[in-house]
Each structure stands twice: as C-alpha cells, then as structure tokens.
PDB file of the backbone (N, CA, C, O) and the ligand in Angstrom, with CONECT records:
HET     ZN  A 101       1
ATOM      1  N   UNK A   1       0.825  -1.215   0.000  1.00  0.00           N
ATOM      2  CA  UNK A   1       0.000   0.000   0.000  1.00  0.00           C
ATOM      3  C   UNK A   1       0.865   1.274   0.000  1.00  0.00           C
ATOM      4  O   UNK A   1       0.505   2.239  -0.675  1.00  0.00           O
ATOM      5  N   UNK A   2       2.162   1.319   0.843  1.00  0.00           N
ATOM      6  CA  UNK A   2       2.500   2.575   0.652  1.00  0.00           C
ATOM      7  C   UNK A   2       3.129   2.846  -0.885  1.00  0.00           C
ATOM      8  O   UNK A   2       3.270   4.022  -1.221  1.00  0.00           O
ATOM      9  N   UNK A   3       3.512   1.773  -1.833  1.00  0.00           N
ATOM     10  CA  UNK A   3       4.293   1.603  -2.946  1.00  0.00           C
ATOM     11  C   UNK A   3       2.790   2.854  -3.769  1.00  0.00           C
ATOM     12  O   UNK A   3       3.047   3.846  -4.452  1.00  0.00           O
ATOM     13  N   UNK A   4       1.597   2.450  -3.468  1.00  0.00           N
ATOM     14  CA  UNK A   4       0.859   3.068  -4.315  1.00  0.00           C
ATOM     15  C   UNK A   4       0.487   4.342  -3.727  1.00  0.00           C
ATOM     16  O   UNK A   4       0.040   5.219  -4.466  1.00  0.00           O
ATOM     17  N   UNK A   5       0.603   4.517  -2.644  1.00  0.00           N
ATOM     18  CA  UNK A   5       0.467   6.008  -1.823  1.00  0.00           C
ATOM     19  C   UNK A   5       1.700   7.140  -2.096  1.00  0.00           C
ATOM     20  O   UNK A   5       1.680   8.360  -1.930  1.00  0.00           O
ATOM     21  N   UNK A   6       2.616   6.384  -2.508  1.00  0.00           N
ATOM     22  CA  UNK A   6       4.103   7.200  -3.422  1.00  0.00           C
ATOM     23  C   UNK A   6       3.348   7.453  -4.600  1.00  0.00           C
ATOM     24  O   UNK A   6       2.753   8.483  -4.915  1.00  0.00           O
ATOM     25  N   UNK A   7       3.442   6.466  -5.157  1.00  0.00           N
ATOM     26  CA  UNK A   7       2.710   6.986  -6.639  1.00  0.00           C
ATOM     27  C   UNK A   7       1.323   7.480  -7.061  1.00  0.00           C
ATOM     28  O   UNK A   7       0.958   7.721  -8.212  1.00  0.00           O
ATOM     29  N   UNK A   8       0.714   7.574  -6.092  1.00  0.00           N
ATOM     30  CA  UNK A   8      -0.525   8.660  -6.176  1.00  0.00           C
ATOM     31  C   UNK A   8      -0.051  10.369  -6.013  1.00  0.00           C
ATOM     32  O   UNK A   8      -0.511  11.311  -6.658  1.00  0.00           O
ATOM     33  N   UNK A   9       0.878  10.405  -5.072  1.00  0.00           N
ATOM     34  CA  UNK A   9       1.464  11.547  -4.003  1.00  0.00           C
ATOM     35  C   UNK A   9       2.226  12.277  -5.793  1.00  0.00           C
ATOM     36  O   UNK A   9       1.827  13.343  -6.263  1.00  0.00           O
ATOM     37  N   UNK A  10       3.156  11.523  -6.378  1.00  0.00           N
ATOM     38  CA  UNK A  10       4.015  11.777  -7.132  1.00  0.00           C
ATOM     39  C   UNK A  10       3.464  12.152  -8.230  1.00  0.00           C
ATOM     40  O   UNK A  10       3.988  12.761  -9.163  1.00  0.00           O
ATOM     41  N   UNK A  11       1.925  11.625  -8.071  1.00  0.00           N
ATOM     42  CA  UNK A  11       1.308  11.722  -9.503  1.00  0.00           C
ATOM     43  C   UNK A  11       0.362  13.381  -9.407  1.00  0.00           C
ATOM     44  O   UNK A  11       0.031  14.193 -10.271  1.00  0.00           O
ATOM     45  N   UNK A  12       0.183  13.321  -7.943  1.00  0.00           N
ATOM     46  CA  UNK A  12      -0.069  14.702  -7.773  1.00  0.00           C
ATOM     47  C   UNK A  12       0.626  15.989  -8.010  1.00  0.00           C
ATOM     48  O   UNK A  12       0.424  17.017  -8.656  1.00  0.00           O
ATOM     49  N   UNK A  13       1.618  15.457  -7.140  1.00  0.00           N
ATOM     50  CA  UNK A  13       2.808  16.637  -7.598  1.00  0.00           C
ATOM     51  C   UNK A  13       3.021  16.604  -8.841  1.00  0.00           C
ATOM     52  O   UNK A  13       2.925  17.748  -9.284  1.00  0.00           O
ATOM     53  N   UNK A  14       3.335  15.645  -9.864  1.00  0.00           N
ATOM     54  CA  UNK A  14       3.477  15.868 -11.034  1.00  0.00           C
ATOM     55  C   UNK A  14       2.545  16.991 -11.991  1.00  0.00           C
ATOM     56  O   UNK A  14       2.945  17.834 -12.794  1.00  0.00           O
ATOM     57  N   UNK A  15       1.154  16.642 -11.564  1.00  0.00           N
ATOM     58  CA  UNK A  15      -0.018  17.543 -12.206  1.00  0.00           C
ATOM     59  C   UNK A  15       0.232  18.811 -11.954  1.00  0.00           C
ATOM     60  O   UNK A  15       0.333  19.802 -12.677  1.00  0.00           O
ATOM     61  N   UNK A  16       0.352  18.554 -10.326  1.00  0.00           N
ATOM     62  CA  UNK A  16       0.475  20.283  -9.531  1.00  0.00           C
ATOM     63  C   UNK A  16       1.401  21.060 -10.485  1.00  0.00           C
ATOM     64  O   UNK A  16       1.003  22.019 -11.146  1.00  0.00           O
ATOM     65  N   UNK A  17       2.938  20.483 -10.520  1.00  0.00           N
ATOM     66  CA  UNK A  17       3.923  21.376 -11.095  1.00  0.00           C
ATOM     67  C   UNK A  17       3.665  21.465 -12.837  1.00  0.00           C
ATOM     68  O   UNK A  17       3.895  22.483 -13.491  1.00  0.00           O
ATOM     69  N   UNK A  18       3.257  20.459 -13.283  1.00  0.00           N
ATOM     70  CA  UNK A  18       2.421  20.529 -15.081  1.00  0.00           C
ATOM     71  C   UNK A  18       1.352  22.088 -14.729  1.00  0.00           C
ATOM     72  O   UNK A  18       1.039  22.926 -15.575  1.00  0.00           O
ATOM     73  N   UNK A  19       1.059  22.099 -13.594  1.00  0.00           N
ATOM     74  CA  UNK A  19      -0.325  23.064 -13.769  1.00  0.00           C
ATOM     75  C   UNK A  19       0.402  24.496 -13.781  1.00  0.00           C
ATOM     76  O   UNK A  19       0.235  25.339 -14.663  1.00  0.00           O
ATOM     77  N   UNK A  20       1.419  24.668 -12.412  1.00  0.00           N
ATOM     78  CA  UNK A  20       1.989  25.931 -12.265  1.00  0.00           C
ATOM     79  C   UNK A  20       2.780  25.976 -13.137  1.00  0.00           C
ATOM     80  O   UNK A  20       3.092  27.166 -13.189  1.00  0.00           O
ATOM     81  N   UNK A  21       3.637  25.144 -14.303  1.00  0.00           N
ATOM     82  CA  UNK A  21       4.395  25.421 -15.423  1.00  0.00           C
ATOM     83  C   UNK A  21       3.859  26.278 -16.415  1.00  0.00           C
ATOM     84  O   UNK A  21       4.374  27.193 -17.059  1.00  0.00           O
ATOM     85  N   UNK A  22       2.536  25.718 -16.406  1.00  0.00           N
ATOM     86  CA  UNK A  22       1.290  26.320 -17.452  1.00  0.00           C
ATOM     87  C   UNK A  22       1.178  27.739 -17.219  1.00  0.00           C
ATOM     88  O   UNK A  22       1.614  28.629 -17.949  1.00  0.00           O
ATOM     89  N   UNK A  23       0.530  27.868 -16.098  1.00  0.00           N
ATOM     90  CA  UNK A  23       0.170  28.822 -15.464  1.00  0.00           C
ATOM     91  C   UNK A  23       0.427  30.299 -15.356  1.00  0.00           C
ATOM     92  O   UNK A  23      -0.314  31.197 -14.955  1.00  0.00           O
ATOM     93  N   UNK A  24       2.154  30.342 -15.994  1.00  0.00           N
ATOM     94  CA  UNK A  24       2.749  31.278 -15.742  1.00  0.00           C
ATOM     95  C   UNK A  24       2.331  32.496 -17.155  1.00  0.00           C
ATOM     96  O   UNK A  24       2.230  33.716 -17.275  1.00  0.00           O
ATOM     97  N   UNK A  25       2.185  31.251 -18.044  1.00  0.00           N
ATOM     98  CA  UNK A  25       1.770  31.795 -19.379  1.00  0.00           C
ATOM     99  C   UNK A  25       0.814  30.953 -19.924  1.00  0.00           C
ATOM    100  O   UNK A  25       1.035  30.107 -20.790  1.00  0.00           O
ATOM    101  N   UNK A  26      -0.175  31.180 -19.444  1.00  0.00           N
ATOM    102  CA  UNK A  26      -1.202  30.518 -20.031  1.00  0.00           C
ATOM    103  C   UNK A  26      -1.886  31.594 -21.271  1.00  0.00           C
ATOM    104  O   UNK A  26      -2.575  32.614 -21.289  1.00  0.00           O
ATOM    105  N   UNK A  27      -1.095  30.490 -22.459  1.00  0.00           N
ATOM    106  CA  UNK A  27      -1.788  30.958 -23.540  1.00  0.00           C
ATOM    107  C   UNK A  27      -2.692  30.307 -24.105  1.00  0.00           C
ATOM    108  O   UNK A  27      -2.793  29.328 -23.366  1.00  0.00           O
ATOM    109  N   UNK A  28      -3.522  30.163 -25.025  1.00  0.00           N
ATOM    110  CA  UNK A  28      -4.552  29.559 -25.807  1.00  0.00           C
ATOM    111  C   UNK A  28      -3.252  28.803 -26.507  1.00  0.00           C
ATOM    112  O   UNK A  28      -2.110  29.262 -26.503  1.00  0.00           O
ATOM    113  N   UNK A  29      -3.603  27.729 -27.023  1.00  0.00           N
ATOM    114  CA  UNK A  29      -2.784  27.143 -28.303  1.00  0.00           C
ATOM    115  C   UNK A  29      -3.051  27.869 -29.724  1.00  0.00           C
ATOM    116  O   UNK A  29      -4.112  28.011 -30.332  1.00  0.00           O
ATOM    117  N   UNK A  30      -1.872  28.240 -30.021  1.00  0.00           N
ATOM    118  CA  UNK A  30      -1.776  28.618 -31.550  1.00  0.00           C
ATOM    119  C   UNK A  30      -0.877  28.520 -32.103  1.00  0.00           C
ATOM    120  O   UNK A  30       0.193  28.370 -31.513  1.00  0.00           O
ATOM    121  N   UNK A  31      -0.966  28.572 -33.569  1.00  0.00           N
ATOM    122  CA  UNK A  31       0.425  28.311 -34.412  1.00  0.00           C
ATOM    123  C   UNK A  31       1.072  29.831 -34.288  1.00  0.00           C
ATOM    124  O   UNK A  31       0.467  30.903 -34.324  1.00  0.00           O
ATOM    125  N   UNK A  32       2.209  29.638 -34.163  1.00  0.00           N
ATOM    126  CA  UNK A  32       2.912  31.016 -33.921  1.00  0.00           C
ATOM    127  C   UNK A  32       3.529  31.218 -35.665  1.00  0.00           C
ATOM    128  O   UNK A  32       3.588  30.336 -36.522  1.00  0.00           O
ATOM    129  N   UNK A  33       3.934  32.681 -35.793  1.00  0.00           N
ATOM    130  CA  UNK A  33       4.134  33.390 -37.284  1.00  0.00           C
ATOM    131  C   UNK A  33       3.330  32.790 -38.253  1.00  0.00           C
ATOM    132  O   UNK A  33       3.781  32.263 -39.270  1.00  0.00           O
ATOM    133  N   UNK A  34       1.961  32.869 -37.913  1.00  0.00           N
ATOM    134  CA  UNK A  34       0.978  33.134 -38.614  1.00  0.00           C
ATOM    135  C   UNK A  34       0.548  34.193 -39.016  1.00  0.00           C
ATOM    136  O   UNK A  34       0.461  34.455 -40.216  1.00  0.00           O
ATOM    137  N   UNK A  35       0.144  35.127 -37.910  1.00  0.00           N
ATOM    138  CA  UNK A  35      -0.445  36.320 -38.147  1.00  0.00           C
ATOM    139  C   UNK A  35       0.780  37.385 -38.711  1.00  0.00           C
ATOM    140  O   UNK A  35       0.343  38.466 -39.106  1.00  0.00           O
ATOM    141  N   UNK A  36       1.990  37.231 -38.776  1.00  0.00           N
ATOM    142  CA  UNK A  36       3.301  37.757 -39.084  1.00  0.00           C
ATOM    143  C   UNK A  36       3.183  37.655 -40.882  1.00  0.00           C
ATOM    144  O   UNK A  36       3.548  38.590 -41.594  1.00  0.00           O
ATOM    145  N   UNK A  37       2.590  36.311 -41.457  1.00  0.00           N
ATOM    146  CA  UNK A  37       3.284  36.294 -42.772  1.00  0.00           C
ATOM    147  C   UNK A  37       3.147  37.322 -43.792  1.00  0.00           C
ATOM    148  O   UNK A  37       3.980  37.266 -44.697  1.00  0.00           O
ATOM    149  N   UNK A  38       2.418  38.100 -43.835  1.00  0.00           N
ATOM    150  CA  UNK A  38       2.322  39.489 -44.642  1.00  0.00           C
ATOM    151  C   UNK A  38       3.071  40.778 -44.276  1.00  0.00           C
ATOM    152  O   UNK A  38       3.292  41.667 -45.097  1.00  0.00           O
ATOM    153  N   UNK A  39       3.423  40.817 -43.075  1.00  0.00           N
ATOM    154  CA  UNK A  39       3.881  42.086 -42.237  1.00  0.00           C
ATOM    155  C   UNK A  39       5.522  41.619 -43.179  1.00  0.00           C
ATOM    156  O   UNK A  39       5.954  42.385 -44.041  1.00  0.00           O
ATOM    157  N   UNK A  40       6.133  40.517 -42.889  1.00  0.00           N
ATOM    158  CA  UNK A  40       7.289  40.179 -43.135  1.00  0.00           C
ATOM    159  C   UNK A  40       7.579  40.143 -44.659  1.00  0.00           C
ATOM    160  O   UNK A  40       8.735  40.312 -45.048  1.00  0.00           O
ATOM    161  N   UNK A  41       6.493  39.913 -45.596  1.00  0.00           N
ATOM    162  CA  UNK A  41       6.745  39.859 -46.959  1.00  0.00           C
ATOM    163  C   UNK A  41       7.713  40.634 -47.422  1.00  0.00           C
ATOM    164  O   UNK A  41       7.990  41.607 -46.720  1.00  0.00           O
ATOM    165  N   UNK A  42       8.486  40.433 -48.700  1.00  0.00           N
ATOM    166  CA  UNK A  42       9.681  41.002 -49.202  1.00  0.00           C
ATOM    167  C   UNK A  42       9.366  41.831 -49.950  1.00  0.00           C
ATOM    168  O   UNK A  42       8.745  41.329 -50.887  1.00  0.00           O
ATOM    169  N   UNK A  43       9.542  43.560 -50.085  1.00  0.00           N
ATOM    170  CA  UNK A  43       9.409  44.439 -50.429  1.00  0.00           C
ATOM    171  C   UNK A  43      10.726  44.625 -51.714  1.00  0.00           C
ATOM    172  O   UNK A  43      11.939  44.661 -51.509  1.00  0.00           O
ATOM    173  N   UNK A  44       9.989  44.720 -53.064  1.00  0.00           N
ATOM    174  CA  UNK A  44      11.045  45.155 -54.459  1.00  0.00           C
ATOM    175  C   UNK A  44      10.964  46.061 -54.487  1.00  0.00           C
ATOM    176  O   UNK A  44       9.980  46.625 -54.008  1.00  0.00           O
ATOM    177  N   UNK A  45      11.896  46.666 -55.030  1.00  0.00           N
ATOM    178  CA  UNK A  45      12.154  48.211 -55.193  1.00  0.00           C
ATOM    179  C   UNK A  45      11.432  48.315 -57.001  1.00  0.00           C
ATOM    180  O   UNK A  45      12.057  47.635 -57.814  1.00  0.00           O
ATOM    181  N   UNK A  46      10.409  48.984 -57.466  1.00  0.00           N
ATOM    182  CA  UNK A  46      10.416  49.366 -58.844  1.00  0.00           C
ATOM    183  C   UNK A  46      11.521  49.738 -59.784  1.00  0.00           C
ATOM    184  O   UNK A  46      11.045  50.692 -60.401  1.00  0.00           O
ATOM    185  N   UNK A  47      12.552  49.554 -60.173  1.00  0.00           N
ATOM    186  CA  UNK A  47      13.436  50.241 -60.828  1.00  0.00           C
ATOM    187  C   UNK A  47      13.605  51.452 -62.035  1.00  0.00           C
ATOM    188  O   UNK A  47      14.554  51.884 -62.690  1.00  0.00           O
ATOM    189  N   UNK A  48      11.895  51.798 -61.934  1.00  0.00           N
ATOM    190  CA  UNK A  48      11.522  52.383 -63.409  1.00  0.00           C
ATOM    191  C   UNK A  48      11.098  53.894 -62.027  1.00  0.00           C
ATOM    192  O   UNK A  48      11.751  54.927 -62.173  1.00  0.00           O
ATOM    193  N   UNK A  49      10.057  53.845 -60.853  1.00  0.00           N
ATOM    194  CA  UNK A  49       9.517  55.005 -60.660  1.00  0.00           C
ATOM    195  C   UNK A  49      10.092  54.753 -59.177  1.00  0.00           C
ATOM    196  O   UNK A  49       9.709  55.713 -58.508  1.00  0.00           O
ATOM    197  N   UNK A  50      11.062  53.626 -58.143  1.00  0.00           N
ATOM    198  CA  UNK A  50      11.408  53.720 -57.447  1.00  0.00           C
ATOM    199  C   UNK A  50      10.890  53.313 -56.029  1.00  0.00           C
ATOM    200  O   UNK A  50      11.431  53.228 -54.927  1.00  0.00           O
ATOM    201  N   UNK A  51       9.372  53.053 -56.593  1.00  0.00           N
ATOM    202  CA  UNK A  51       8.217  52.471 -55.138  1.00  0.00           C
ATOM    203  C   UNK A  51       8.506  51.065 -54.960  1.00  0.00           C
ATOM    204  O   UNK A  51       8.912  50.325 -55.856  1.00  0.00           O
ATOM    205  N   UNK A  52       8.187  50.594 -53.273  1.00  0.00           N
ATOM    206  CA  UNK A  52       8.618  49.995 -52.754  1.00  0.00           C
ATOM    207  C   UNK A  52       7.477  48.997 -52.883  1.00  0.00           C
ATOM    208  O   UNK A  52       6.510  49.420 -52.249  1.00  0.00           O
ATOM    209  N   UNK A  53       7.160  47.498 -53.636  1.00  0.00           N
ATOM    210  CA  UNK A  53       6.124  46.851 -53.439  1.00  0.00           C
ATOM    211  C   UNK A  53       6.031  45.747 -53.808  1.00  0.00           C
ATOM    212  O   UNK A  53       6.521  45.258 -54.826  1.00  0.00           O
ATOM    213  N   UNK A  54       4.985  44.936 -52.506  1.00  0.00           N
ATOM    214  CA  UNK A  54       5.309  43.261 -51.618  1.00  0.00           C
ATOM    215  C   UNK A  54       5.385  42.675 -52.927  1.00  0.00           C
ATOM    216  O   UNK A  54       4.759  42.930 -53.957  1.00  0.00           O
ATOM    217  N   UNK A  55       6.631  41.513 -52.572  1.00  0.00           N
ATOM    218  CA  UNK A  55       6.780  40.661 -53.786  1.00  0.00           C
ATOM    219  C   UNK A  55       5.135  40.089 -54.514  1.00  0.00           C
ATOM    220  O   UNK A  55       4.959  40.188 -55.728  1.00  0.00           O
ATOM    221  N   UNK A  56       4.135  39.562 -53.671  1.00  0.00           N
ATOM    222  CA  UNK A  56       3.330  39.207 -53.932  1.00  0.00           C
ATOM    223  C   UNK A  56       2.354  40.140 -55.181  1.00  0.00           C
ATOM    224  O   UNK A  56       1.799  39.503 -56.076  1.00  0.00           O
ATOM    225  N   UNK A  57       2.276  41.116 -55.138  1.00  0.00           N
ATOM    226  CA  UNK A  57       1.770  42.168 -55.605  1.00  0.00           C
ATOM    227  C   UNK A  57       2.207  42.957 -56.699  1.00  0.00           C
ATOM    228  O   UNK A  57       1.620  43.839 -57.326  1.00  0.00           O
ATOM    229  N   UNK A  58       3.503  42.411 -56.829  1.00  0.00           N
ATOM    230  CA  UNK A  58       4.304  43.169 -58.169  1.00  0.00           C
ATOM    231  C   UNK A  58       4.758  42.632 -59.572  1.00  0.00           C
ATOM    232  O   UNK A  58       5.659  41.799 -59.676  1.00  0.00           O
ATOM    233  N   UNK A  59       4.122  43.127 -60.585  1.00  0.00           N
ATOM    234  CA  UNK A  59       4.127  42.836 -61.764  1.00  0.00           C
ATOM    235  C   UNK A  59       5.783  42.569 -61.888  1.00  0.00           C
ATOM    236  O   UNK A  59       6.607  43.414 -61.540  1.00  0.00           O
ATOM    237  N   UNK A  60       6.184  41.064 -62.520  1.00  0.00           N
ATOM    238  CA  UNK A  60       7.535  41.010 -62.752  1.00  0.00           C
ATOM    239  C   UNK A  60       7.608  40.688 -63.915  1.00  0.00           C
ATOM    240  O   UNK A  60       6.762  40.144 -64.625  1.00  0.00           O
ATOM    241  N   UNK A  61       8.851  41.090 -64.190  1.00  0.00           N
ATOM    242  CA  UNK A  61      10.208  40.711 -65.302  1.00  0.00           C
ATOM    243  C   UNK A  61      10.755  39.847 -65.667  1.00  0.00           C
ATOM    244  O   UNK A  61      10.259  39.050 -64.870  1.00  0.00           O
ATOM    245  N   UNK A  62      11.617  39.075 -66.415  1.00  0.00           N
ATOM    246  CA  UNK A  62      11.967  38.457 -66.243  1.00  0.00           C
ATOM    247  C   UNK A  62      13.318  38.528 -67.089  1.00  0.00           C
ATOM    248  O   UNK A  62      13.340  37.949 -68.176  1.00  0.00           O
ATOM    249  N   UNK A  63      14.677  39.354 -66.546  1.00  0.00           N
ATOM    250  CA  UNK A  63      15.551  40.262 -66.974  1.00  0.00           C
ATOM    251  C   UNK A  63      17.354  39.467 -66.735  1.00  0.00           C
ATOM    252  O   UNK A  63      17.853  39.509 -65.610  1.00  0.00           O
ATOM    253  N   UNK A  64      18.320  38.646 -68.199  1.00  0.00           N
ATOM    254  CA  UNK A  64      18.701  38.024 -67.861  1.00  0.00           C
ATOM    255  C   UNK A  64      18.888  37.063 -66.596  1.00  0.00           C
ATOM    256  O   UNK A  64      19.682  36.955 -65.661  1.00  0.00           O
ATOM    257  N   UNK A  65      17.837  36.479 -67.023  1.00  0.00           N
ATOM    258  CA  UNK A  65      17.619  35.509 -65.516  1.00  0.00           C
ATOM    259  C   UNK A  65      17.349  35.783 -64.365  1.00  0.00           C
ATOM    260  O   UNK A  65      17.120  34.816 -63.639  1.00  0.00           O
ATOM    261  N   UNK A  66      17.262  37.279 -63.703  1.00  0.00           N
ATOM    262  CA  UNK A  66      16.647  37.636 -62.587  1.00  0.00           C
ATOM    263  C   UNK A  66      15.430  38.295 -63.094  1.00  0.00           C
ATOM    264  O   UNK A  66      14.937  38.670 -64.158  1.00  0.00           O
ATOM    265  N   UNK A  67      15.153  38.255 -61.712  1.00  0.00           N
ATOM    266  CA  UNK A  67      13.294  38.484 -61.752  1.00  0.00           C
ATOM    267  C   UNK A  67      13.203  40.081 -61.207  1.00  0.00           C
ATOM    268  O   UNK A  67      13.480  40.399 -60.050  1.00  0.00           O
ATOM    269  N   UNK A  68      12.697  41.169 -62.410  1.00  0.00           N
ATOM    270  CA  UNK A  68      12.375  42.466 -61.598  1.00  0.00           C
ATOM    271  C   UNK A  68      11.329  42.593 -61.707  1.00  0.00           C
ATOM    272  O   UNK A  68      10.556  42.366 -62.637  1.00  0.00           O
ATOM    273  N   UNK A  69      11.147  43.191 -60.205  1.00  0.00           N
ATOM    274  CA  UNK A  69       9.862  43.708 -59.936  1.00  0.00           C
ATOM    275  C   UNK A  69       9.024  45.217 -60.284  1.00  0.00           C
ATOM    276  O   UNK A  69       9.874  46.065 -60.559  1.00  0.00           O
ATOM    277  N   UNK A  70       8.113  45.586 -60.326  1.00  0.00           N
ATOM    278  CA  UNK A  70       7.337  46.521 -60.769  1.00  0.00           C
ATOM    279  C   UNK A  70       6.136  47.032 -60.268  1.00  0.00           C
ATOM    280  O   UNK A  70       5.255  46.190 -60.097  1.00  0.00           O
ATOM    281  N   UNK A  71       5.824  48.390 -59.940  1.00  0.00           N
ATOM    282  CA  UNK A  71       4.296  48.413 -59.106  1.00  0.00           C
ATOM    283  C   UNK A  71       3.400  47.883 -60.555  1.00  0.00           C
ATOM    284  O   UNK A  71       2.344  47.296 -60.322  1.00  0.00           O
ATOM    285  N   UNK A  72       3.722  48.040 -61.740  1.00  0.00           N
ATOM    286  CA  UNK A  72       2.350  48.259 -62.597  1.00  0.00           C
ATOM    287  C   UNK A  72       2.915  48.099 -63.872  1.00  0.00           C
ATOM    288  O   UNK A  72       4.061  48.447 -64.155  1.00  0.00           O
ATOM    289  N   UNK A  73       2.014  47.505 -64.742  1.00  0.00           N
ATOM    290  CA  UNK A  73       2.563  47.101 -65.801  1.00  0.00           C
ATOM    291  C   UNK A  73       2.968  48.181 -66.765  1.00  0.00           C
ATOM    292  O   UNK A  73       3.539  47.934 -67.827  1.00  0.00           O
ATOM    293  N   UNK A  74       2.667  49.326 -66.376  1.00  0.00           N
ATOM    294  CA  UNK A  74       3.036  50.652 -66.728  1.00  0.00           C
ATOM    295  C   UNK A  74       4.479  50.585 -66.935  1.00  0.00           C
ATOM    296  O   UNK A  74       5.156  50.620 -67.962  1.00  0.00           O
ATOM    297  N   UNK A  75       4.768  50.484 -65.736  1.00  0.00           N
ATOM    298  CA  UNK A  75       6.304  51.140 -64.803  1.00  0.00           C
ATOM    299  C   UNK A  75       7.037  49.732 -65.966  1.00  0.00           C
ATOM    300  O   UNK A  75       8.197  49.920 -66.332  1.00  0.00           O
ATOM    301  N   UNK A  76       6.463  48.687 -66.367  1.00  0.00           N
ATOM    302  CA  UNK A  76       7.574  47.644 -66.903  1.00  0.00           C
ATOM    303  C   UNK A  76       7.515  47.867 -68.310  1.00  0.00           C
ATOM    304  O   UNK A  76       8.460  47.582 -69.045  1.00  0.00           O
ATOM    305  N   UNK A  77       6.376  48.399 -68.746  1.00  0.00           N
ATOM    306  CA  UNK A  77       6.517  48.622 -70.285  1.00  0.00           C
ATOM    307  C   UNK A  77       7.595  49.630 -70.780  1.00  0.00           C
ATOM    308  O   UNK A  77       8.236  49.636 -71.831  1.00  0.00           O
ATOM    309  N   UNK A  78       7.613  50.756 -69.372  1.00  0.00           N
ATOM    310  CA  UNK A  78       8.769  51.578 -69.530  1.00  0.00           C
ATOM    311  C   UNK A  78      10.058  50.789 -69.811  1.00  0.00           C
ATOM    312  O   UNK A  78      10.511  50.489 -70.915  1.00  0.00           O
ATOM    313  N   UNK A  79      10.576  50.504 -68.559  1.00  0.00           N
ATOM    314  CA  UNK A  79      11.363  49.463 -68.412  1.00  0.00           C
ATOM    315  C   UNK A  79      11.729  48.840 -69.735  1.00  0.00           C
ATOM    316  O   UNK A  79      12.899  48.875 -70.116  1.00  0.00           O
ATOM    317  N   UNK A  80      10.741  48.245 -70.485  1.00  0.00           N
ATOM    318  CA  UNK A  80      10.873  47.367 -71.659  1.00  0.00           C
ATOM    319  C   UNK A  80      11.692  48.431 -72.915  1.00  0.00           C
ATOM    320  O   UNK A  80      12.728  48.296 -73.567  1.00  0.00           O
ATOM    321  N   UNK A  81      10.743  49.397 -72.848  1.00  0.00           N
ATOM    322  CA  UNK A  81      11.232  50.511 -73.974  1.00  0.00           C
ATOM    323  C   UNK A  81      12.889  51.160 -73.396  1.00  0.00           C
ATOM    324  O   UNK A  81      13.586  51.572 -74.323  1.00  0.00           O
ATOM    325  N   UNK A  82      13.322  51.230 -72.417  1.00  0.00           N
ATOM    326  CA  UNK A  82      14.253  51.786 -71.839  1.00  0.00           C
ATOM    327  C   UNK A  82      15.126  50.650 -72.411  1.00  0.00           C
ATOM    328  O   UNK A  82      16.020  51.130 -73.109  1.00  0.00           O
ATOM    329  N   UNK A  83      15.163  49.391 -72.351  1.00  0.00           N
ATOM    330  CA  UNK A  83      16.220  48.242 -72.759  1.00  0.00           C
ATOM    331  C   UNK A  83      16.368  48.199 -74.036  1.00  0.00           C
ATOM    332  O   UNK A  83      17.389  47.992 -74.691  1.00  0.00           O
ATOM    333  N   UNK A  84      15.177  48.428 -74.409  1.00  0.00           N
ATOM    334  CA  UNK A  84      15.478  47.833 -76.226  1.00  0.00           C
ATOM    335  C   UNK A  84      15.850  49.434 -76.837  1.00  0.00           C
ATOM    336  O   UNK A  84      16.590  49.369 -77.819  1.00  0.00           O
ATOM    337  N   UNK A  85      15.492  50.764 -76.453  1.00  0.00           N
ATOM    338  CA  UNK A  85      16.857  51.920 -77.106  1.00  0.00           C
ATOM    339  C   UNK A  85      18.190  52.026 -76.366  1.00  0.00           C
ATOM    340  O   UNK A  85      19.205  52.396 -76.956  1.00  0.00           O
ATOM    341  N   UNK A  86      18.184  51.659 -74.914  1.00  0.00           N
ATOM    342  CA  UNK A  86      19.826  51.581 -75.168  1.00  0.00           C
ATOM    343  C   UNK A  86      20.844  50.645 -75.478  1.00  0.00           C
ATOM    344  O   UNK A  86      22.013  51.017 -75.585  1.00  0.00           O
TER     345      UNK A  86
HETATM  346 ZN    ZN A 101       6.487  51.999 -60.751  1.00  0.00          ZN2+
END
C-alpha cells in the first residue's frame, strides 16, 4: 500500500507542477508566425519610378535571368522601352 500512496502523491505533484508550469503563461494554443506572414513579406524596389512593393503584388520581369519587380505594368513597359533603345 505505501508503494501506491508514493505513486498517487508523485502523480499529484506531477499535475500540480504541469499546472503551475502552465500557469505562468497561459496561452490559448496557436500556431505562432501566422499572423506575421504578410507584415514580413519582401518588399522590391520598382526600378523604373522607385516604389517599394510586396513581392506578392508586383508585376515582374523576367531580366537576364533575374526576376524584376514593378508596381504596374506601366512602370515595366517603360522598363521594356528603356532596354530595347539603349
Ligand atoms: Zn512603378
């Protein structure tokens, strides 16, 4: 009997200190850098008018093998005419 009065005792304390571990920061469960993935997105520079805008969002190039970016298909048609007179 006392073999199981240890391991009741131990199993308490175990919970107890699981509870106050918790406790200190008890957060909800969530996936963390979720709500981050847009804030962090990678900002191109236009090379035609100089504005700064999220990769996702910007009309690209595709300029010996690198990729430029563009606010608007405006800003790349420039771009286009700027390569082929000089
Ligand atoms: Zn532009």
């Amino acid at each position: 009997m006392a073999f199981f009065n240890f391991f009741l005792l131990a199993l308490i304390v175990y919970t107890l200190l699981k509870w106050i571990w918790r406790g200190g920061k008890s957060k909800p469960h969530k996936p963390p850098a979720r709500q981050g993935d847009q804030e962090i997105e990678e900002m191109k520079q236009d090379p035609v008018c100089g504005t700064y805008v999220p990769a996702s969002l910007a009309v690209t190039a595709t300029q010996m093998g690198e990729t430029v970016y563009f606010c608007s298909s405006a800003c790349r048609d420039k771009f286009d005419k700027n390569k082929k007179t000089s």
